[in-house]
N, C-alpha and C positions, 0 to 999 in steps of 0.2 A: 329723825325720830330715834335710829339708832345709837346718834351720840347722847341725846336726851334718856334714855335708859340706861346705858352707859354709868351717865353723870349720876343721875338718880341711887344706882348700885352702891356708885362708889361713896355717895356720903353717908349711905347707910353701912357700910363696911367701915366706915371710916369714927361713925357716931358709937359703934359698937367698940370699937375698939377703943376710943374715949373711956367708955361706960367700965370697961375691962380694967383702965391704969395701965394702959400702955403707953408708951410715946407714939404720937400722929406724925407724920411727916406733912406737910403740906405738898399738892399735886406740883410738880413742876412747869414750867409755863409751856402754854399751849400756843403754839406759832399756826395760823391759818392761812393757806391760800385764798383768798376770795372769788367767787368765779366773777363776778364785776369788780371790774379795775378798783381798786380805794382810792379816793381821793384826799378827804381830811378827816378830820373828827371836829365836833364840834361840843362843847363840853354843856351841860345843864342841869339844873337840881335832879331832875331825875336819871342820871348816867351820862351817858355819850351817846352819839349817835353818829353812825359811821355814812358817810357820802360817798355816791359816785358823780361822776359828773358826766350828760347827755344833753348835750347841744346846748339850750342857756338854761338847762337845767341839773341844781343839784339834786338826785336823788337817795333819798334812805334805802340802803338796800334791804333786799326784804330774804332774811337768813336766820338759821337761829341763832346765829352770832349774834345779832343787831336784838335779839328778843331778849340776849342776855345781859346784852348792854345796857338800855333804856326801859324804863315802863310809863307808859302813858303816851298820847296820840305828840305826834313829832310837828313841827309847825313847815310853812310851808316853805318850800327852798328855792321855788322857782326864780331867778333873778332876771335881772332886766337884759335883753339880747345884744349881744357884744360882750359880757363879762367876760374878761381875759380870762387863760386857764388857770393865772395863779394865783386866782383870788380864794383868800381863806375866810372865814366865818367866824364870828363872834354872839351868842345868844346872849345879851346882857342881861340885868335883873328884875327888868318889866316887862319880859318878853319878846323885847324887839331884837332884829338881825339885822349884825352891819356886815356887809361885806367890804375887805380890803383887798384894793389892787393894784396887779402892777400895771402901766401901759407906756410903753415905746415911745417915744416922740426922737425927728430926728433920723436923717441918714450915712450920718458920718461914722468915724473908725475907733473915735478920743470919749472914753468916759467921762460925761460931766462937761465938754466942752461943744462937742458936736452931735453926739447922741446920749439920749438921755434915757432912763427909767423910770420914772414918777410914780407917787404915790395918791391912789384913788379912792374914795369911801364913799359908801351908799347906803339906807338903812329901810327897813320897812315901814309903813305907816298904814296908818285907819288898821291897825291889829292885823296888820301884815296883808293886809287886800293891797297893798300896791309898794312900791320902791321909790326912794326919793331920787331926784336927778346925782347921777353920780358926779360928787367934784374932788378936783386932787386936794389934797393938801400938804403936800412936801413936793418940789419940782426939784428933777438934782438925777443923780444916777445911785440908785438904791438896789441892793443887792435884796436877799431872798426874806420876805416878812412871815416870820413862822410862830411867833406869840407875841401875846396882847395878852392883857386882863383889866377887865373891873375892880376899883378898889370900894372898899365896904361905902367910901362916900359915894359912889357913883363914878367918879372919875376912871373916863377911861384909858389907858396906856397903851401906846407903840413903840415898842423900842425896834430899830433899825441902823444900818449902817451904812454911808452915802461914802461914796468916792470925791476927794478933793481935786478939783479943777486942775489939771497940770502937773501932777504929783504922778510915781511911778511904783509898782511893785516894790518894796525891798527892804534893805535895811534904811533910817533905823526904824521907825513905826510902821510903813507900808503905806497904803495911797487908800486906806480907806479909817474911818474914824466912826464911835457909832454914838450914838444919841438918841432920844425919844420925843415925841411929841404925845400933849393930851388933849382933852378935850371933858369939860366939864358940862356940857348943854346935850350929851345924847349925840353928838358925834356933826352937828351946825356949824361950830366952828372949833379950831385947833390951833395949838399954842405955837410959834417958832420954835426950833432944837435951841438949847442951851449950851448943853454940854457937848465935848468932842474928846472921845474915850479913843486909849491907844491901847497896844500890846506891841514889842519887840518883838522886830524880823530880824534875822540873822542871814549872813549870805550861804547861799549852795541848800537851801529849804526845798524836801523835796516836796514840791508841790508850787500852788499858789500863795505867794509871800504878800498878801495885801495885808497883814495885819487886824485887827480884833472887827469881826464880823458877827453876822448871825445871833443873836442876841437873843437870852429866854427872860423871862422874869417870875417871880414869886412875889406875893404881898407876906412878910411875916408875922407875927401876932406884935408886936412891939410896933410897930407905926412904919417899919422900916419898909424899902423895897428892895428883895433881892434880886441883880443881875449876873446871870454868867453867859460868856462870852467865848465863841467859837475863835482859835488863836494858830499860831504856825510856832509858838512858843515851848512846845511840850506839855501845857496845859487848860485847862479853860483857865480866863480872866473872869473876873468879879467887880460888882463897883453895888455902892448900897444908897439911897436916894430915901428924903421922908416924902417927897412928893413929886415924885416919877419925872420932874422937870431939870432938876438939879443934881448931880451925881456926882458921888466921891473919886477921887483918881484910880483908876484900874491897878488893880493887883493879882498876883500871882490865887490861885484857888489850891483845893488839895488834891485836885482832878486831876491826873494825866489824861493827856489826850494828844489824840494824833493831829487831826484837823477833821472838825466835825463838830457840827451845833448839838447843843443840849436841850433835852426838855427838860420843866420842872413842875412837878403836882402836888396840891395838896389833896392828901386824901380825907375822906368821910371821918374818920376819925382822928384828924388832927396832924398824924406823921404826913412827915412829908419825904416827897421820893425826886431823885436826879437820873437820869438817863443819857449815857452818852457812850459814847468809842473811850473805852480806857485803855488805850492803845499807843504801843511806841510805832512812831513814823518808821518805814527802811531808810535806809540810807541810798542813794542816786545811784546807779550803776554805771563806773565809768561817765560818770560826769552827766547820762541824761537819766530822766525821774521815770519815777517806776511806780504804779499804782500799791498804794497799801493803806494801813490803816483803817481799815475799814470790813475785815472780814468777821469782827463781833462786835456787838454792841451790849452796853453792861449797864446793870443798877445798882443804886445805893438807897440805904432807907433809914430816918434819922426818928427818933421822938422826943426828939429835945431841942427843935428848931434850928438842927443844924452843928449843934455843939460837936457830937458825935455821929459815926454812919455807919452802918454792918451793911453785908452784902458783897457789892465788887463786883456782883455774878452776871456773868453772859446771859442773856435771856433770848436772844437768835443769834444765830449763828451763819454765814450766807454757805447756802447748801453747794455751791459750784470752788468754794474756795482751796479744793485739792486735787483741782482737773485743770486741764488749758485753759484761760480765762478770752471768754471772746475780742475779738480783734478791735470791735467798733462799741460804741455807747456807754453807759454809765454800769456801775457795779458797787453792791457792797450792802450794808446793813446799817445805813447813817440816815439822817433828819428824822427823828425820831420826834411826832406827836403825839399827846399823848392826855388820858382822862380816867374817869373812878366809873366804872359801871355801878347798876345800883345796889346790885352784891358788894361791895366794896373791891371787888377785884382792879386793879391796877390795867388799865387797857392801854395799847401804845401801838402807833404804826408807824411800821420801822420799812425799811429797803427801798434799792435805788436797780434799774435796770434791768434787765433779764430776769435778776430777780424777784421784780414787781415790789409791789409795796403787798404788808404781811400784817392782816392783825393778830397780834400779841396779849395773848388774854394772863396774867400773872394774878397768883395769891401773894400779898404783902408779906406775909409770913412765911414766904421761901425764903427773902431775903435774910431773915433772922436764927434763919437752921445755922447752927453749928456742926455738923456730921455731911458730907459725901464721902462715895465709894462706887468704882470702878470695876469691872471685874470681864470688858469685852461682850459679856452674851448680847448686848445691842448695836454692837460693831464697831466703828470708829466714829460713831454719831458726835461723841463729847469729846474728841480730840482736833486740833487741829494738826493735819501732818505734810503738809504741801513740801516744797522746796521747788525755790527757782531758780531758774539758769539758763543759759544764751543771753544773748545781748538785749539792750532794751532801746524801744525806738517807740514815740510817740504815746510815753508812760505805759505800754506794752511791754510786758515780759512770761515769755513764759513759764508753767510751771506744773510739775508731775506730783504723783503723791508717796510721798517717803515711806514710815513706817505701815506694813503689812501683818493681818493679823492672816496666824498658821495653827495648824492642828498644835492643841495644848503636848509636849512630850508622854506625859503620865497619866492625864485624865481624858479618857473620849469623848467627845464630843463638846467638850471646851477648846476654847482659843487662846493663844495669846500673841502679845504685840512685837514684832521683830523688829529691833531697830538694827540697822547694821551700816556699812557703805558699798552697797554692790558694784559701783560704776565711780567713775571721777568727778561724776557731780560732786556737790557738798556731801558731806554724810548726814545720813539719816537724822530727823529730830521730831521730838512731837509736846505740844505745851497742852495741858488741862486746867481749867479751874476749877476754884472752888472757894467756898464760903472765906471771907476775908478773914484773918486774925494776926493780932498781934504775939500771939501766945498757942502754943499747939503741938499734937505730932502726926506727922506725916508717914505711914507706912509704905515701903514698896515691895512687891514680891519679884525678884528679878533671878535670873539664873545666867551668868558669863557662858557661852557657848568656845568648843575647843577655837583653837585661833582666834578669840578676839581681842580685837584692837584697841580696846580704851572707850571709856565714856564719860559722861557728866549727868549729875544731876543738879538742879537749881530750881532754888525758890525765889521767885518776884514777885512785883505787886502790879505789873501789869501787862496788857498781850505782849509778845515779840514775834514778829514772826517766827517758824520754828528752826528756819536756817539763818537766823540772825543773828550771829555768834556774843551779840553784846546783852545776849539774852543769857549769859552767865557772867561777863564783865559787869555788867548793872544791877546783877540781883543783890539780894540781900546775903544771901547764903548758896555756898557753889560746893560740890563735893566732885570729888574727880574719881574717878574708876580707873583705878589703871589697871594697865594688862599683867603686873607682879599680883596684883590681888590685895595688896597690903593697902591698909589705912591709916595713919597715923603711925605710921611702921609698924604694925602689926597685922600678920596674916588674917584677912578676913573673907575674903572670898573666891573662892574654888572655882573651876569649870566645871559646868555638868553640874552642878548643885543647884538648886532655888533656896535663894538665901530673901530674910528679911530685914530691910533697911528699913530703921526708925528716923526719923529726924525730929526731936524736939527744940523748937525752936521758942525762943523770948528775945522779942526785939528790944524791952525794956533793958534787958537784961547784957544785950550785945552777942548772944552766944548761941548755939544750936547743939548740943547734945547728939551726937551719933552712936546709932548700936546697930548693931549685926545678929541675927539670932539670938539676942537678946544680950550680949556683951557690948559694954560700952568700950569704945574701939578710938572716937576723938573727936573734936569738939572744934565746931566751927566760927569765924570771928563776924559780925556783922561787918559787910562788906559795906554797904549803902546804906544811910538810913532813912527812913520812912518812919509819916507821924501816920500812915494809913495800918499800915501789915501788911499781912505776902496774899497773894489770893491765886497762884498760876503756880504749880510745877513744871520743869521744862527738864524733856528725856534724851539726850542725846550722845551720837557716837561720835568720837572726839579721833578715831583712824585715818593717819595720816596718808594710809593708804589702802587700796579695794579691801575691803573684809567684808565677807559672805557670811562669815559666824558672829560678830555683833553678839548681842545679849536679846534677853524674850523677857516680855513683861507677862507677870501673870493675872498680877491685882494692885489696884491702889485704893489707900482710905486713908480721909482725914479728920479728926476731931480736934475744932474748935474750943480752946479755952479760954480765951478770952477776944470776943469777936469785935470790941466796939475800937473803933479808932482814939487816939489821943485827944480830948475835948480840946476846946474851942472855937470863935465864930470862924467859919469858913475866910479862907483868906490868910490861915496864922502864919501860912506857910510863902517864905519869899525866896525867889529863886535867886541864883548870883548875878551879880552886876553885872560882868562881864564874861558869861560862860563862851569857849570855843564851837565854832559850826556844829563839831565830831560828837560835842555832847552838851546842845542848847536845851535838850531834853530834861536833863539831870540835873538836879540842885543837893546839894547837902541838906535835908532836913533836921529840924531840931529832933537830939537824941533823946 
């Protein structure tokens, strides 16, 4: 009831200020814990509807979440006893529910040769009073089926990814290929796979090198069907189908990503949104892998079918990401499902492990602000500042938290953010995002403290971790701080002063504009390019040795000038033939 007054305040504060000709910000997204586990969403004319799942039953939880989600009476979920846990739900558009699943068959060690994971379907009938016998319809070993959709004809689609009989993790494609099957009769009978879609593996991938997994899809207004594709490549892959059977050759997207499947939604009003990890992988430690990739999860949101995307923005963040990461289980803020409440709000359940799974309540039109700003009073909520170190053994590593906010020097009872290298760890670093642009300027409020040792500032377009030093080799734009003060050989910054760094940056353009207190001081070259824009600053000390005095951040802000990415269809972007292990991540994009 609380939050529902809350909510209520704030659109009347928010209506007023409309009525006034002010600028509105839209709320920023509301991450919830559920006190019953989530299990999926299930998408319908009228919202979503969020499930738990109790013994062979899915149930609607009953929260004001789920009141915000859907209106009108939810239909019945009960399923037939045995439904494995990973069955997902589909309401199609006569009302009936199919469930898909996985089931086991098989005792052996060898995917696809001696154990298997098959694929299952069941559907309601007599108006949901009863479940049909469930039968498989794909045998083989299938990895994780996380979208399907109805097309305006009724045809239904699975896209999934099966493991090829005797094949092995690695380079050059990986041991797994993905494809779809349909079904035109209400889910009776279903069509053989056609297609076998790849993505390049490269060697020393940290992680699982099986190649183009996990699959989402979109119907787009044109006939087409879009696919993107969960990869070890540095990005999502794509492939475009007119009838969900037959599919074009996989290509490169404009996504980064680490490893981690995407959703895709069309909203109530037509834009459509992507969800996924826009994240660079770490690199392996000492030769064994190291959990990453996965500590935010971001949105893009297009109204033009994709041509163009703004956004870029973190929308969870996983709350343990700058503590010791536990020893055992899963972790992170990946497999993102996701649907339109009947507000038009964007809903999505996001997280893996300890951190449970999280609904994610978003306004569409966060994504299209041009303006964040920074300034501490809520702590290091919007930063990430981890750094890891010691050894890594069984994708385990640990890791403490770098930058520390301390009493502001000059103002009481403000803070700000010390980055410095107190110990022989790495030295301190810390990344933020914010609204994507190709065009913009970047303010920082910073003050060199006596003795410090050097810093960096960088803009990128996607996470790095914050001790991941190729989070200024890959940006787009890097400014170095030295400890002489000077910038472009000229004296610009002092210790003990709080000076203000602008960064005007145009990717178009190839250049970034530097000023200090408002003197332009020197001017930076596009280092990388991007057909997206930069959406992350990254803070860090570059002391080669302990420095306790480091530099304090006071404030940051950004205004967006030109937010929308470079048009065209998704896909324009092709990575290199041949790129090296060190950087299978990075392509030269068209300038």
């Amino acid at each position: 009831m609380d939050r529902l007054r809350t909510t209520r305040t704030l659109l009347l504060f928010c209506s007023l200020i409309t009525w006034c000709g002010c600028v509105v910000l839209a709320a920023p997204p509301e991450v919830i814990k559920p006190q019953a586990p989530l299990y999926t969403v299930v998408r319908g004319e009228h919202g979503v509807i969020l499930l738990t799942k109790n013994g062979d039953r899915f149930e609607v939880i009953s929260t004001v979440e789920q009141a915000r989600a859907w209106s009108g009476d939810a239909p019945n979920f009960k399923v037939p006893a045995g439904t494995p846990p990973s069955t997902q739900l589909l309401l199609d558009s006569s009302g009936v529910l199919h469930a898909f699943s996985l089931k086991a068959r098989g005792d052996g060690r060898k995917p696809a040769v001696d154990f298997f994971i098959d694929l299952w379907h069941s559907r309601t009938e007599d108006n949901g009073a009863r479940w049909s016998e469930s039968k498989p319809y794909f045998e083989g070993y299938v990895g994780d089926v996380l979208d399907f959709d109805q097309l305006p004809n009724g045809r239904i689609v699975v896209p999934f990814a099966y493991w090829v009989p005797g094949l092995e993790d690695g380079p050059p494609v990986g041991s797994n290929r993905t494809t779809s099957v349909v079904s035109d009769d209400g889910g009776a009978t279903w069509s053989k796979p056609v297609s076998a879609l790849t993505s390049p593996c490269y060697p020393d991938h940290n992680g699982s090198n099986n190649g183009a997994v996990e699959p989402g899809i979109l119907p787009l207004r044109d006939g087409r069907i879009w696919m993107l594709m969960r990869t070890q490549a540095g990005f999502l892959y794509q492939s475009f189908s007119r009838d969900g059977v037959n599919w074009a050759e996989a290509a490169s997207s404009r996504f980064h990503s680490s490893s981690g499947p995407p959703s895709l939604l069309r909203l109530p009003d037509g834009r459509i949104a992507v969800f996924w990890n826009n994240c660079e992988m770490p690199p392996r430690e000492q030769g064994q892998g190291v959990y990453g990739g996965r500590d935010a999860i971001h949105a893009a949101i297009s109204d033009d079918e994709g041509r163009t995307w703004q956004g870029f923005r973190e929308f969870y963040r996983d709350r343990r990401r700058n503590e010791t990461p536990p020893h055992s289980g899963d972790r992170g803020t990946a497999y993102p499902i996701s649907g339109s409440s009947k507000d038009g709000k964007m809903v999505v359940l996001a997280g893996q492990g300890g951190s449970g799974r999280n609904v994610i309540f978003i306004d569409p039109d966060w994504l299209t602000e041009t303006h964040a700003s920074d300034d501490f009073s809520n702590g290091l909520d919007a930063w990430s500042v981890f750094k890891e170190f010691g050894p890594a053994s069984g994708w385990w590593r640990d890791r403490c938290q770098g930058p520390e906010l301390i009493d502001h020097p000059t103002k009481p009872g403000a803070k700000v953010m010390h980055v410095r290298r107190p110990d022989d760890k790495h030295p301190d670093a810390a990344v933020w995002n914010f609204p994507n642009g190709r065009r913009g300027v970047l303010s920082v409020r910073l003050m060199p403290r006596e003795g410090f040792g050097g810093g960096n500032l960088a803009l990128t377009n996607r996470f790095f971790n914050p001790n991941d030093v190729r989070g200024d080799s890959l940006a787009m734009f890097s400014l170095s701080l030295p400890t002489d003060g000077l910038l472009g050989k000229k004296p610009a910054l002092r210790t003990g002063t709080m000076h203000t760094i602008k960064l005007a940056w145009d990717i178009d353009r190839h250049r970034c504009d530097v000023r200090v207190d408002g003197q332009q001081v020197t001017s930076l070259a596009l280092l990388n390019s991007t057909d997206n824009g930069v959406s992350y600053l990254r803070l860090a000390s570059t002391a080669a040795e302990i420095d306790p005095a480091g530099f304090i951040v006071e404030s940051v802000d950004v205004v967006i000038e030109e937010a929308r990415t470079l048009p065209g269809e998704p896909g324009i972007d092709i990575p290199p033939e041949s790129p090296s292990p060190a950087t299978h991540g990075v392509r030269h994009e068209s300038p």
